[in-house]
C-alpha positions in Angstrom: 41.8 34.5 -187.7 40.4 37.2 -190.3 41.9 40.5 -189.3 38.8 42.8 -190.4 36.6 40.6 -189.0 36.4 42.3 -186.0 34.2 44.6 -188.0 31.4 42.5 -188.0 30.3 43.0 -184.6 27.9 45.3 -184.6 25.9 42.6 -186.7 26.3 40.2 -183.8 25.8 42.4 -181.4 22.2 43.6 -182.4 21.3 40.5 -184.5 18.9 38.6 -181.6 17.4 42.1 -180.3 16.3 42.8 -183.9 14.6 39.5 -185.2 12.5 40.1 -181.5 11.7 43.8 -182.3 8.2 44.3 -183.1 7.5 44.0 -186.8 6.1 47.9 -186.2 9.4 49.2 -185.3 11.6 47.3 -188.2 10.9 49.9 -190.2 10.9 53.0 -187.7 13.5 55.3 -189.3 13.1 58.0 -187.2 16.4 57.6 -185.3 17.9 58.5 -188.7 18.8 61.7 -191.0 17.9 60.8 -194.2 21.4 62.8 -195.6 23.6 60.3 -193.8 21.9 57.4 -194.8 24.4 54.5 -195.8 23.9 51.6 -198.6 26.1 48.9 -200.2 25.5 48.8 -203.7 25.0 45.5 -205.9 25.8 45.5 -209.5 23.7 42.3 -211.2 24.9 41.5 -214.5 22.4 40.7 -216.8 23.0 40.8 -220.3 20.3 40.6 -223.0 21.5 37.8 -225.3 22.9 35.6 -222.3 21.3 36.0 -218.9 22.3 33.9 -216.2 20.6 32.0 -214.3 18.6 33.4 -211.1 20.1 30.9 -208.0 23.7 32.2 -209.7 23.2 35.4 -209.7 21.8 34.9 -205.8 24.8 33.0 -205.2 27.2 35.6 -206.4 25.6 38.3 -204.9 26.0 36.5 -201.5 29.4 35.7 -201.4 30.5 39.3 -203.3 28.9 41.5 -200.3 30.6 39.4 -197.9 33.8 39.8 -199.0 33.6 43.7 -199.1 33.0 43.8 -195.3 36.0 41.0 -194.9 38.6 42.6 -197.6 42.2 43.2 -196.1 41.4 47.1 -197.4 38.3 46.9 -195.0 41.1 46.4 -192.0 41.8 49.1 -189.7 44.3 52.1 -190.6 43.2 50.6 -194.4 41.5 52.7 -197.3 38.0 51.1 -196.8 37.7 50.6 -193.2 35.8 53.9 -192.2 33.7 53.7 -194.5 32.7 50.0 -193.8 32.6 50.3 -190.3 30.2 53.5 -190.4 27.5 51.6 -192.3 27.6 48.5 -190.3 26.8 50.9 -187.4 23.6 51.4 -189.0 20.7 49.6 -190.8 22.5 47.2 -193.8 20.6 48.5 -196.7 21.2 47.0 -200.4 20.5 48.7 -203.1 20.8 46.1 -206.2 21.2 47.3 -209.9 20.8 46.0 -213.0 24.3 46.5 -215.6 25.0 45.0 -219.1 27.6 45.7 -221.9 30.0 49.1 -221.4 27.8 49.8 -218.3 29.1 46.6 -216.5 32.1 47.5 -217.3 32.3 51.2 -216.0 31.4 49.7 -212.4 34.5 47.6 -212.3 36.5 50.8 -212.1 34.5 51.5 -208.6 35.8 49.7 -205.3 34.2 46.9 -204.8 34.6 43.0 -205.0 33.3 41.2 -208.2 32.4 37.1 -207.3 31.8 35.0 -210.6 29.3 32.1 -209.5 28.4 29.4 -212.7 28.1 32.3 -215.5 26.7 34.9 -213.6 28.8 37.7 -211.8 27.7 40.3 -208.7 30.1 43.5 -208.2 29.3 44.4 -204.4 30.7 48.0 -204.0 31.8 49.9 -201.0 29.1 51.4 -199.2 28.6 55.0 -198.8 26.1 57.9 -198.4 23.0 57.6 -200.8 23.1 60.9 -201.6 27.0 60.7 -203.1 25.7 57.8 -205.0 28.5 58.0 -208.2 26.6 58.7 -211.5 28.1 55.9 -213.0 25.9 53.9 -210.7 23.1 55.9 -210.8 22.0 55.8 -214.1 21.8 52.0 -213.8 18.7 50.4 -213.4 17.1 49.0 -209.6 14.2 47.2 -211.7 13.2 46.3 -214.3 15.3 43.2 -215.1 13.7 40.1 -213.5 15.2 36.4 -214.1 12.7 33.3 -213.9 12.8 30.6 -211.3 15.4 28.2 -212.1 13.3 25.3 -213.6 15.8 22.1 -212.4 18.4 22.6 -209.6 21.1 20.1 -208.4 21.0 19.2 -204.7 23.2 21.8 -203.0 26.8 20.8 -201.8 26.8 19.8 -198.0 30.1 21.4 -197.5 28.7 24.8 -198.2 25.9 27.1 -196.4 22.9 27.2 -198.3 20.6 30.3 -198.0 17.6 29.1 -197.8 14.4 31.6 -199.0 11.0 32.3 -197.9 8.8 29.7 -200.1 5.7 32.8 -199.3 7.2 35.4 -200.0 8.1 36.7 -204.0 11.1 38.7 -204.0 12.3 40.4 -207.0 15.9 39.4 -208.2 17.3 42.5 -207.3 15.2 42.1 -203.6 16.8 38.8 -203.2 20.3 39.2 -203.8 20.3 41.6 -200.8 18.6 39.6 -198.3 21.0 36.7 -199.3 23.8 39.5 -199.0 22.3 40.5 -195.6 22.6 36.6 -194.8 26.1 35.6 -195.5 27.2 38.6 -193.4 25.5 37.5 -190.3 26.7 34.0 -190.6 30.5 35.4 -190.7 29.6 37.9 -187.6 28.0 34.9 -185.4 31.2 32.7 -186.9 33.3 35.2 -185.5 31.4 36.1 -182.3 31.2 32.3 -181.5 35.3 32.1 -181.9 34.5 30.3 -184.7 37.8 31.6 -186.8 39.1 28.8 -188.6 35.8 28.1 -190.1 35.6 31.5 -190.7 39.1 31.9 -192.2 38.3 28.6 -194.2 35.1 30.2 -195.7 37.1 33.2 -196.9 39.8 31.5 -198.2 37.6 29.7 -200.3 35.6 32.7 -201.7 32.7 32.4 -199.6 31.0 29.9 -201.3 27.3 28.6 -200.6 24.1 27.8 -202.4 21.0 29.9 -202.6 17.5 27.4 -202.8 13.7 28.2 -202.2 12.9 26.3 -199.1 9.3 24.0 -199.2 7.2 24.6 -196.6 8.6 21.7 -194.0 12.0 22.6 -194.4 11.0 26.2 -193.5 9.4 25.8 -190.6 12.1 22.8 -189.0 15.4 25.7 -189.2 12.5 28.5 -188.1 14.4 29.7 -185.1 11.4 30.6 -183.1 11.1 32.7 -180.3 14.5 32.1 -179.2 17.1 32.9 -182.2 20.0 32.5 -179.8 19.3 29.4 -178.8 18.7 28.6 -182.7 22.2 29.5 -183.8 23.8 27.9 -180.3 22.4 24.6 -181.4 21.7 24.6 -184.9 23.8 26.8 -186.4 20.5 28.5 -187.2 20.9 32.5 -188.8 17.7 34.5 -190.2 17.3 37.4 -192.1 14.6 39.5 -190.9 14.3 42.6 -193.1 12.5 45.8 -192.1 9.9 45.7 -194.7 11.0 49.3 -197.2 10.8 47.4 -200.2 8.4 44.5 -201.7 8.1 42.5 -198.5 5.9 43.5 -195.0 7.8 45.4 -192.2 9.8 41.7 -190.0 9.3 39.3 -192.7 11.7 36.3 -192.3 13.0 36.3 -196.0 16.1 34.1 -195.7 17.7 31.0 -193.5 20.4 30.1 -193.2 22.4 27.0 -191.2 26.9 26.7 -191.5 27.4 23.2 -192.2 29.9 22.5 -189.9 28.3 21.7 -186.8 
């Protein structure tokens, strides 16, 4: 059993109440102050000369903001766990960047996780107050840098959750990699709410891995989970994303699912 993964909870805890909110109030922030609002960062790499592909970089991404929240310095009494455990109390935001050359470099010297996936790597930092955003971060760019579609993908491996996107909805990269970072971290909060822990311990040890595909249309709408999300992860395994609609997408848009393998 992970020892920090107690610190998922407040993900399980809220996660059926908010995909049956109404879309309206997804994106009510008037609970909040906007000086204590909290965000994880996401570094992409993407170099000029080489750029990786767009399902790696989604991959990466997924598995790096995952294994912040699950990091033995995210444990209790341990340097990252307030911090952590402050912005899991609130709304998840992302906030994805684009870093090449001396830049990607710099970032490595903030705490954080950095996840390599087939040539392309993701450095998820610790989240903290938007306002205190370092300057190295900063100056980095949130747009700007999309990658195409990946033309030809090989099947995904069945061992491994596959994050499964919105074939109508357009995401930028950047958009993307944190909705599939919002995903893995549900799945490990229902794994561990279910007492679920070996898989869960199993999926760390290994890195976190998984798959990130655009869904067609069918295989959208058979893992939908409907009006009844609880019952979808009690008997499918079933997680969504349902994001509150800030950036690029409409307030409750569905923009990823999800299903653990191991059923």
């Amino acid at each position: 059993m992970l020892a920090t993964a107690s610190i998922l909870d407040p993900l399980a805890d809220r996660y059926v109440s908010w995909l049956r909110r109404s879309a309206e109030s997804t994106v009510d922030t008037s609970d909040e102050v906007p000086e204590l609002v909290r965000a994880m960062p996401m570094v992409l790499r993407i170099e000029k000369a080489d750029p990786p592909s767009r399902s790696a970089v989604l991959a990466a991404a997924a598995s790096s903001a995952i294994a912040v929240c699950l990091d033995p310095l995210a444990a209790p009494g341990q340097p990252w766990h307030d911090e952590v455990h402050a912005w899991m109390c609130g709304r998840i935001r992302k906030v994805s960047r684009r870093a090449r050359g001396a830049h990607w470099t710099a970032v490595q010297d903030l705490p954080g996780v950095t996840v390599s996936h087939s040539g392309a790597e993701v450095r998820s930092l610790l989240p903290g107050l938007v306002v205190e955003t370092p300057r190295v971060l900063g100056r980095l760019q949130i747009s700007g840098s999309e990658l195409p579609e990946d033309e030809q993908l090989p099947a995904p491996p069945a061992n491994a959750p596959v994050l499964w996107l919105n074939p109508g909805v357009a995401m930028t990269v950047g958009k993307a990699a944190a909705q599939v970072g919002h995903a893995t971290m549900l799945l490990a909060a229902l794994l561990h709410a279910d007492g679920r822990h070996a898989d869960l311990a199993d999926w760390a040890t290994a890195g976190f891995p998984c798959a990130v595909r655009k869904a067609d249309p069918s295989r959208w709408r058979d893992l939908h989970p409907g009006e009844d999300p609880a019952l979808a992860w009690k008997s499918k395994r079933v997680v969504a994303v349902r994001d509150a609609g800030f950036t690029e997408v409409d307030p409750g848009t569905i923009t990823v699912i999800t299903q653990w393998p191991h059923v």
